[in-house]
N, C-alpha and C positions, 0 to 999 in steps of 0.2 A: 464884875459879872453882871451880864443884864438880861432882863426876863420881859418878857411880851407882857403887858397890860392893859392893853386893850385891842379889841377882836372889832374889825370894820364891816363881818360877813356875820348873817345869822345863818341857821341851818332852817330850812324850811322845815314847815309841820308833815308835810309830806308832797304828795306828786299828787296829778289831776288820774283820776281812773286808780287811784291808789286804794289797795282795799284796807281798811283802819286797823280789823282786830278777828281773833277767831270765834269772834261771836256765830250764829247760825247768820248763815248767808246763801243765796242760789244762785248762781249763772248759769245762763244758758249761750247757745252760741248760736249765730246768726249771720247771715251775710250783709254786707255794707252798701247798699243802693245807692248813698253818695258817690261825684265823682270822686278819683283820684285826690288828697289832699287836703278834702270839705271836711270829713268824720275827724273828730278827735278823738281824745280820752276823758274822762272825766263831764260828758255831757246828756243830758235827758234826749231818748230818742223812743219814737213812735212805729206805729203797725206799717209795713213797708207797703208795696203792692200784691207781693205773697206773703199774707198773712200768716205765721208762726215763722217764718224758714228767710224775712230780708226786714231790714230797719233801716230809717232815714230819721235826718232831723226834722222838728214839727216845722209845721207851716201854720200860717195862719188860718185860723178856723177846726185848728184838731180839738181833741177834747180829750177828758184824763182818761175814760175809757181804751184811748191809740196806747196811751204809755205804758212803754216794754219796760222801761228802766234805765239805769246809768248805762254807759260805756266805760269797760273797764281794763286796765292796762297791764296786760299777762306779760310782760315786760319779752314777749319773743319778737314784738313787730321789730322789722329793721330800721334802723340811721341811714339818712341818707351821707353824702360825704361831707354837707356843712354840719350834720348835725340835729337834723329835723325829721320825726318822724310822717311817713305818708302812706295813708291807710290805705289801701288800692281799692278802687269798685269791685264788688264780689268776693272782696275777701273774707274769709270769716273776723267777727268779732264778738268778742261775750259780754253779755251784755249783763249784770249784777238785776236780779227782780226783786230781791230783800236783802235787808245786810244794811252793815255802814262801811260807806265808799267817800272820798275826796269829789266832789264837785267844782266844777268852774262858775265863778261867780260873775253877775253882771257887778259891769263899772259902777261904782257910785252906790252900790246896796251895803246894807251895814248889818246882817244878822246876828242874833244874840242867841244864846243856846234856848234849845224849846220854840223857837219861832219856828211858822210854817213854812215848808218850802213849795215855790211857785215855780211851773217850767217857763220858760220864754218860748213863746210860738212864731214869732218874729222877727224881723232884722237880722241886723249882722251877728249879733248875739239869739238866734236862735238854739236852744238846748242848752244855755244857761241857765242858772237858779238864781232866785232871789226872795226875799223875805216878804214883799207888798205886792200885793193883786192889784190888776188895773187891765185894760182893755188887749194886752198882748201876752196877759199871763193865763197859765192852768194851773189851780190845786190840785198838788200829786198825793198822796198818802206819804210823808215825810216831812220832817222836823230836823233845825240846825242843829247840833251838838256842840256851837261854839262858833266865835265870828269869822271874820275872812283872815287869811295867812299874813302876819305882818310884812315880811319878805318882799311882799308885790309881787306873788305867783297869782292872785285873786283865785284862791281858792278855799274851802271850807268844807268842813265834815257834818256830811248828811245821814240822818236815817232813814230808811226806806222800809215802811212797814210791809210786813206777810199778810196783806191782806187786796182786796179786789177795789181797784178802781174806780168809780163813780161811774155808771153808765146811764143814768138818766132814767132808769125803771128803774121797778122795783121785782126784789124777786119774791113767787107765787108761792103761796104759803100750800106746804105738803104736810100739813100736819093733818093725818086722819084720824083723832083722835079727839078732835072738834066739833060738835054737832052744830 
């Protein structure tokens, strides 16, 4: 009799846009301003051109102020016939504002749980995360929960805090109770 003893396939940690747990979480949903096939799952996206109601990926020059939050993957988008998912322009997509969610990670980043997460604002890896700031990144309000997927999906669990963005003011103090 002979028994399997060794396993060649891991099981990944999870999917990109995958949401981790039922912790308190909020999605909203949005339509998708990229072309056909640009938007993923699992990636940091900003203020579209109709603010509340479209999102796109950053570009260079956004600030954490734009960021909506993850893209998150309600597992209804369609396969195409090889296999590949393709977000069509104007479709809706929801988008995670708190919660922990699966993120896509840039090549070559190494996060450790509790490190901060950074959006990518540029290149081919725009709306990817990574753990080091430097001239094409934004601090989001989010922290890793763990490093990237052994697998080689390059992806990692993010937490995305309940709280307001960095806007570069400050807000005006309404306490009347201050002489």
């Amino acid at each position: 009799m002979s028994a399997q003893t060794r396993y060649g396939f891991s099981t990944p940690i999870g999917f990109a846009g995958g949401i981790y747990d039922l912790s308190p979480y909020a999605i909203d949903t949005f339509l998708n301003e990229e072309e056909t096939g640009t938007m993923s799952f699992g990636v940091g996206v900003v203020t579209g051109s109709n603010a509340g109601a479209g999102v796109k990926l950053p570009k260079s020059g956004d600030t954490a102020a734009k960021f909506e939050g993850i893209t998150v993957n309600n597992r209804t988008t369609e396969y195409d016939v090889e296999g590949n998912i393709s977000i069509r322009k104007s479709s809706s997509i929801n988008v995670m504002r708190y919660g922990r969610v699966y993120v896509r990670v840039a090549a070559g980043a190494e996060p450790k749980y509790g490190d901060a997460a950074y959006l990518i604002t540029s290149g081919k890896q725009a709306g990817f995360f990574t753990n080091t700031a430097d001239t094409t990144t934004v601090a989001v309000k989010a922290r890793f929960l763990g490093s990237v997927d052994s697998t080689g999906s390059q992806i990692a669990l993010v937490e995305l805090f309940n709280q307001a963005q960095e806007t570069g003011s400050k807000v005006p103090d309404t306490d009347d109770t201050k002489e």
